[in-house]
C-alpha positions as CSV (number, residue, x, y, z in Angstrom):
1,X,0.0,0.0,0.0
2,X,1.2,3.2,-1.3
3,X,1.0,6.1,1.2
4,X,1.5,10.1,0.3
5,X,4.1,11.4,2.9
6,X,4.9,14.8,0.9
7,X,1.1,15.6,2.2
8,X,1.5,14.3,5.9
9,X,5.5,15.6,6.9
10,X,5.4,19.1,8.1
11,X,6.9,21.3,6.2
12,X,10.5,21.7,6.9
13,X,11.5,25.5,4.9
14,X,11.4,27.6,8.3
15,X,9.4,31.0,7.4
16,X,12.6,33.8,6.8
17,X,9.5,36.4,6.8
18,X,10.7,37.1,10.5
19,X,14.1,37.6,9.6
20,X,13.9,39.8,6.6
21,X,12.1,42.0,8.7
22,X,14.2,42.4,11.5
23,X,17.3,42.7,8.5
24,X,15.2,45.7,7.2
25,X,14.7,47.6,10.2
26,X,18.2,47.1,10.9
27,X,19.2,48.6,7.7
28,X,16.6,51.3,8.1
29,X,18.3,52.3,11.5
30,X,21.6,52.2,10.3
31,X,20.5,54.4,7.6
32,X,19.0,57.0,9.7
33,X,22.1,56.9,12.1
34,X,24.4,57.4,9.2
35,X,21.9,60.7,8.1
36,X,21.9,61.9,11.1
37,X,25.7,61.9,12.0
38,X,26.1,63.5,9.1
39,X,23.9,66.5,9.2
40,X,25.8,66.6,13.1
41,X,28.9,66.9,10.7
42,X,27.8,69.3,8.9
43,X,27.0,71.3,11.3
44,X,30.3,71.3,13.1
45,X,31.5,71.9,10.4
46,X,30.3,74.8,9.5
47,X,30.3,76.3,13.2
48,X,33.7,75.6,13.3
49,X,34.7,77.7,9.8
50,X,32.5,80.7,10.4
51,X,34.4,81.4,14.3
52,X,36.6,84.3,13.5
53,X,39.2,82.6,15.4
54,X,39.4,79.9,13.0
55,X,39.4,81.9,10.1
56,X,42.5,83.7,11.5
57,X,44.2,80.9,12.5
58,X,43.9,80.0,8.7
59,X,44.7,82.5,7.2
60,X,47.8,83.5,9.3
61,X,48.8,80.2,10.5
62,X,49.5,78.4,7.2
63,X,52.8,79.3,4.8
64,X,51.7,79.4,1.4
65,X,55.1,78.1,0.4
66,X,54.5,74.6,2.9
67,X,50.7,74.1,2.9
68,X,49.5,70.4,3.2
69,X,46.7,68.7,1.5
70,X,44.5,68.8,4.3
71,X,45.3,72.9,5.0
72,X,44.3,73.5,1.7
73,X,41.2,71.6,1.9
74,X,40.2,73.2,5.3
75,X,41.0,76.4,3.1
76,X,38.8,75.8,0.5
77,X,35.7,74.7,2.9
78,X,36.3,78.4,5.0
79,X,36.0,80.2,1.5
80,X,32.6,78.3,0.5
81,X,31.1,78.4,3.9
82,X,32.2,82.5,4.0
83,X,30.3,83.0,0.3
84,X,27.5,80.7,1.9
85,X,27.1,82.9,5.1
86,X,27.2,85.9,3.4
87,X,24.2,84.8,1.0
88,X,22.2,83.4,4.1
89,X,23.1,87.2,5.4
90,X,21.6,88.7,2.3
91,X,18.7,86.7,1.9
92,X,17.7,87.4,5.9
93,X,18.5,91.1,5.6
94,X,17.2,91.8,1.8
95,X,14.0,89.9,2.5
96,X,14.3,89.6,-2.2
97,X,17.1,88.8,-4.1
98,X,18.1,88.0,-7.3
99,X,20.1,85.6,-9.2
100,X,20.5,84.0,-12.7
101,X,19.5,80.9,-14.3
102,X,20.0,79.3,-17.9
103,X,16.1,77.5,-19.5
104,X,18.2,74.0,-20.8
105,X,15.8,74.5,-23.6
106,X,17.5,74.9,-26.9
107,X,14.6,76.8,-28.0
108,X,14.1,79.0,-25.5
109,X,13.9,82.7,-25.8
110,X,17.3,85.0,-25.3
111,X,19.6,82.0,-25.6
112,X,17.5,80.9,-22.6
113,X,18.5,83.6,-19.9
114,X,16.2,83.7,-17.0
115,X,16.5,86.1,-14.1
116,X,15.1,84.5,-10.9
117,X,13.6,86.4,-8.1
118,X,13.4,85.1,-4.6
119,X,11.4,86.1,-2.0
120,X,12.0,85.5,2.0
121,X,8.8,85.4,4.1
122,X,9.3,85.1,8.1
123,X,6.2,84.1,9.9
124,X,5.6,82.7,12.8
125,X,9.3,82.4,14.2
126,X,11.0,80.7,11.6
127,X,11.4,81.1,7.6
128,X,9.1,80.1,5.0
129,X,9.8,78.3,1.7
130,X,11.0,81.2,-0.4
131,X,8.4,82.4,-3.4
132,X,10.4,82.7,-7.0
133,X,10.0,84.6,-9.9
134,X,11.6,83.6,-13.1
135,X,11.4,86.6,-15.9
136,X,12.9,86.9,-19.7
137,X,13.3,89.2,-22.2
138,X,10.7,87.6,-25.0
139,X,11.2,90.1,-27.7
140,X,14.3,90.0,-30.0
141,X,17.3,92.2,-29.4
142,X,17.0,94.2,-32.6
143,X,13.6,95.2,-31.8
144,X,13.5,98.2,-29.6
145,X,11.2,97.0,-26.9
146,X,14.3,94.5,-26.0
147,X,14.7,95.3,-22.9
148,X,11.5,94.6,-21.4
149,X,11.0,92.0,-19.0
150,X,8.2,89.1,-19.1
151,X,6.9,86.7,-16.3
152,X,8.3,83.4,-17.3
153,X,7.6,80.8,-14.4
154,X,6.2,81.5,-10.3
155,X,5.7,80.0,-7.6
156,X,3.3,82.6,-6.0
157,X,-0.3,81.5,-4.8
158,X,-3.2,81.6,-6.6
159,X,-4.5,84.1,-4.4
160,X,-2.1,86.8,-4.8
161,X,-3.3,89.0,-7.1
162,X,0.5,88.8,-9.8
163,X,-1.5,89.3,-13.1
164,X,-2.9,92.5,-11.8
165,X,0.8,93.5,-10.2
166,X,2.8,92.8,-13.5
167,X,-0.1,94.8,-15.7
168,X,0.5,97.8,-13.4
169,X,4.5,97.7,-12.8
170,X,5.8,95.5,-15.6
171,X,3.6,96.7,-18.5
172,X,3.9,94.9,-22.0
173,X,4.4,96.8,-25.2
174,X,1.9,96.3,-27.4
175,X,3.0,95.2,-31.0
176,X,3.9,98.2,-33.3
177,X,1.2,98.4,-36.3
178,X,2.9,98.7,-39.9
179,X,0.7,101.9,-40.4
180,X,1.7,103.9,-37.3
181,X,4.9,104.4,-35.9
182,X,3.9,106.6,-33.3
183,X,4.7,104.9,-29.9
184,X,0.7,104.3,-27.8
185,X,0.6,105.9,-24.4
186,X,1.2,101.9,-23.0
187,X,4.2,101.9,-24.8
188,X,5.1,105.0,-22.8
189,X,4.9,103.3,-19.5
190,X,8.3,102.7,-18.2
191,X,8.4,98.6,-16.1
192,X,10.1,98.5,-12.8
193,X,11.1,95.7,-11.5
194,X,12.1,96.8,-8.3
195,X,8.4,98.1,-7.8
196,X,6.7,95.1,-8.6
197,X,9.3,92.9,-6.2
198,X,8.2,95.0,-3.2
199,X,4.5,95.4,-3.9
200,X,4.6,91.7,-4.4
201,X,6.2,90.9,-1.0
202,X,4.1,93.5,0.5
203,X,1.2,91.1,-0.3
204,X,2.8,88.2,0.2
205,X,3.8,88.5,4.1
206,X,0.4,90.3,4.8
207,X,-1.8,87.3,3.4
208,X,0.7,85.1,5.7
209,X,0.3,87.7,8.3
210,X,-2.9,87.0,8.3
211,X,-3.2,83.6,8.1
212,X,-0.5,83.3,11.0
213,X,-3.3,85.8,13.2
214,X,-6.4,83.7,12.5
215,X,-4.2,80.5,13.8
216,X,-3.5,82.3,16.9
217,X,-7.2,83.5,17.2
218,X,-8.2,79.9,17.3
219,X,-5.7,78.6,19.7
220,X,-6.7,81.8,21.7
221,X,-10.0,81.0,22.2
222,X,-9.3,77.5,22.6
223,X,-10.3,75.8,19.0
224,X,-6.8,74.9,18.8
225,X,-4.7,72.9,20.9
226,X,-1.3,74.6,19.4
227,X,-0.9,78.3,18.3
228,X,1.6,77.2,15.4
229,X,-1.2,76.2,13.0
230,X,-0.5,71.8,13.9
231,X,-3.0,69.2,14.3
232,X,-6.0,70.4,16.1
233,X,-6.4,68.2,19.3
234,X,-9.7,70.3,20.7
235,X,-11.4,70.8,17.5
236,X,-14.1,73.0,17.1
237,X,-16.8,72.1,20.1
238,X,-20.2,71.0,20.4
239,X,-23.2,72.8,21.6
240,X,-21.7,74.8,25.1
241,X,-18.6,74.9,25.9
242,X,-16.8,74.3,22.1
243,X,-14.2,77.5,23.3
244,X,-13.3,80.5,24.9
245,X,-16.3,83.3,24.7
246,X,-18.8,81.0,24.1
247,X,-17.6,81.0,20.2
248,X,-17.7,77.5,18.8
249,X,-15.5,77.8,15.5
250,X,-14.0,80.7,13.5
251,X,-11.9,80.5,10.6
252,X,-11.2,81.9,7.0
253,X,-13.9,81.6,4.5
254,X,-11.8,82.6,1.6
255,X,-7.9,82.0,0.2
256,X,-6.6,85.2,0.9
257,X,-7.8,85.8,4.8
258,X,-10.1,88.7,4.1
259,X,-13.4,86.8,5.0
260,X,-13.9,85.5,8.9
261,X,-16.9,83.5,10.1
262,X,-17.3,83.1,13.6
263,X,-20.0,80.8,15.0
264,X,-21.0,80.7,18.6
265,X,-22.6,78.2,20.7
266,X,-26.0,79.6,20.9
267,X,-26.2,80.0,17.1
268,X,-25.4,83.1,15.8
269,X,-23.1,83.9,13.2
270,X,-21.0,86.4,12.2
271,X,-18.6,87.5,9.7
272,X,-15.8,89.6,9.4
273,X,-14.4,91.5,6.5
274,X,-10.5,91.9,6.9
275,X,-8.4,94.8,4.9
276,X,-5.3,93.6,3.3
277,X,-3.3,95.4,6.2
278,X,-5.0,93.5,8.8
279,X,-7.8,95.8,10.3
280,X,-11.5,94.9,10.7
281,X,-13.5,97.2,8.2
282,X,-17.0,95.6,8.6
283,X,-18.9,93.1,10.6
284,X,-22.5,91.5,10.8
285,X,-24.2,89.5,13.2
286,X,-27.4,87.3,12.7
287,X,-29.4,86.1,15.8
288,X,-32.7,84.6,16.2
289,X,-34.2,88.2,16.0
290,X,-32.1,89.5,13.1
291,X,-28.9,91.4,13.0
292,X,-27.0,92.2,16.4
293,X,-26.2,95.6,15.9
294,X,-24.0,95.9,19.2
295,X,-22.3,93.0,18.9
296,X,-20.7,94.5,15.3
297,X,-19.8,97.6,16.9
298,X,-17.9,95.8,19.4
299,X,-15.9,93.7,17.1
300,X,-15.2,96.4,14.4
301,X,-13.6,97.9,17.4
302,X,-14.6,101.7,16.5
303,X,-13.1,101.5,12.8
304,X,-9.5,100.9,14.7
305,X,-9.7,97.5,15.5
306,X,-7.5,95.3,14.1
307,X,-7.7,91.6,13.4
308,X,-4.8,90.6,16.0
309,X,-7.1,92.1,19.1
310,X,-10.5,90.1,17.3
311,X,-10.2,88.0,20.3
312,X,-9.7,90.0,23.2
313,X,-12.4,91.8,22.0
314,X,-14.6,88.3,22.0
315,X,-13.0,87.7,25.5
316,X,-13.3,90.5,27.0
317,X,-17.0,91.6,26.3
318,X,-18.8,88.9,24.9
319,X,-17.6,86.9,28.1
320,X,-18.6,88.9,30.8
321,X,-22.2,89.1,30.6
322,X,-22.6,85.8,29.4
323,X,-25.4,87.0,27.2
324,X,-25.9,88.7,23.8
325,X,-28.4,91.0,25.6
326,X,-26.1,92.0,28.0
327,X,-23.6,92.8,25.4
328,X,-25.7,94.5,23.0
329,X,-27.2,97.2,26.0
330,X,-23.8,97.9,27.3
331,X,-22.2,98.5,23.6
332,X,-25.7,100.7,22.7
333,X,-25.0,102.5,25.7
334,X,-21.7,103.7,25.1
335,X,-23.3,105.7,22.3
336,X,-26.6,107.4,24.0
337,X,-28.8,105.4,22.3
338,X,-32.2,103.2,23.5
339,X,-31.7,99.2,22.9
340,X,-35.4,98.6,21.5
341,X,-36.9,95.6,22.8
């Protein structure tokens, strides 16, 4: 009688699954060790050739006639991390600069010269990604409008308003009809570069201005659990109690930060419009009974309010009286007037 034994012996390959894993993770460690000592390298390094004293010692220490490989490499290292500090020192100080890049396509305009624009942003303690700006000269160089510039590649938001910035300081010339040769009164308008770089950062670190304020609002009034704009850990509440004020959630409605809705526990909403320079130009409540005329006085602030104080404003009065009423009568007040009923 013939019996199957491949089906009844247990299987004798062991499972390596185990193993490859822990292999892996060991790998992955090393890995992250080797990254890590590294940047630590770096940064020695770098410490180490920006001291003035080790600069001097450099410079003044070594013969030029008897300088040894590794002299001339430490040399070398204190020259690139001098050009390097001094760019870092521009680029804090400057807040825009400029440098040049080549397009690698061979049928690019100009020979495929591009000017590059950067812009620093500093927000919230620490440096943004820097905004660029890549321009060219589109037009030929016999042509007499060769000099003017053209928008070739950004990294700007959508909501910045660049189109609108380069009509106004980097104006196009309009092509030259074969019947008149008298220049149009666009063709008169000079481009400035310098103009449209400043304007354009102007805009720039108000929107993050902004944005920066309405994070701090939040973790103000206790809808956020960090003022840094992180992972919300008390998100926006439910029935009493969501935050500070009695305001259950407020937040941008729009890209740009102009637009604030604010929601409180017992149901009304408001909504704040926000200038470009940060202050509070209008404000409207809804309640149950309609609009809350008090309450918008209070958070326009007078016309002088400002967007940063939005919630001391919300602290401050809308949490003493613990009531809408209350509020409304003690901001009517202020002005002589009768709170109808």
């Amino acid at each position: 009688m013939i019996t199957n034994t491949q089906a009844s012996s247990p299987s004798i390959i062991p499972d390596s699954q185990p193993l490859d894993d822990q292999l892996d993770n060991e790998i992955a460690t090393i890995r992250a060790q080797i990254t890590a000592l590294t940047r630590r390298r770096s940064i020695l390094r770098s410490t180490l050739l920006s001291s003035h004293s080790t600069q001097s010692l450099l410079k003044n220490g070594v013969d030029p006639q008897d300088i040894s490989t590794s002299s001339a490499s430490a040399l070398r290292h204190a020259h690139q991390q001098a050009k390097h500090n001094q760019l870092n020192l521009y680029r804090m100080c400057a807040g825009a600069t400029m440098f040049r890049v080549r397009d690698p396509d061979p049928n690019a305009v100009d020979n495929g010269k591009i000017y590059g624009v950067r812009i620093e942003v500093f927000s919230d303690g620490k440096f943004l990604p820097p905004y660029y700006i890549f321009l060219n000269h589109p037009h030929p160089p016999s042509s007499t409008s060769a000099s003017a510039l053209r928008i070739h590649r950004h990294t700007i938001p959508p909501c910045i308003p660049l189109p609108a910035l380069a009509a106004k300081y980097l104006p196009q010339p309009p092509p030259r009809s074969a019947t008149s040769s008298a220049p149009s009164k666009s063709q008169s308008r000079p481009q400035s570069l310098p103009r449209l770089v400043r304007e354009l950062r102007r805009e720039i670190v108000a929107w993050h201005l902004r944005e920066s304020c309405i994070r701090r609002l939040r973790a103000e009034l206790g809808l956020n659990a960090n003022a840094d704009g992180g992972t919300d850990s008390v998100m926006v509440g439910k029935g009493k109690g969501g935050g500070r004020a009695g305001v259950k959630d407020i937040r941008a409605t729009d890209a740009e930060g102009l637009d604030i809705r604010i929601e409180w526990d017992d149901g009304r909403v408001g909504r704040v419009r926000v200038s470009r320079d940060g202050r509070v130009e209008k404000a409207v409540v809804f309640g149950e009974k309609g609009r809350e005329r008090g309450a918008e006085r209070v958070l326009v602030g007078g016309g002088e309010g400002r967007v940063e104080g939005l919630g001391g404003r919300l602290m401050d009065v809308l949490g003493l009286g613990g009531c809408w009423r209350g509020v409304g009568e003690r901001a009517v007040e202020l002005v002589g007037l009768a709170l109808p009923s």
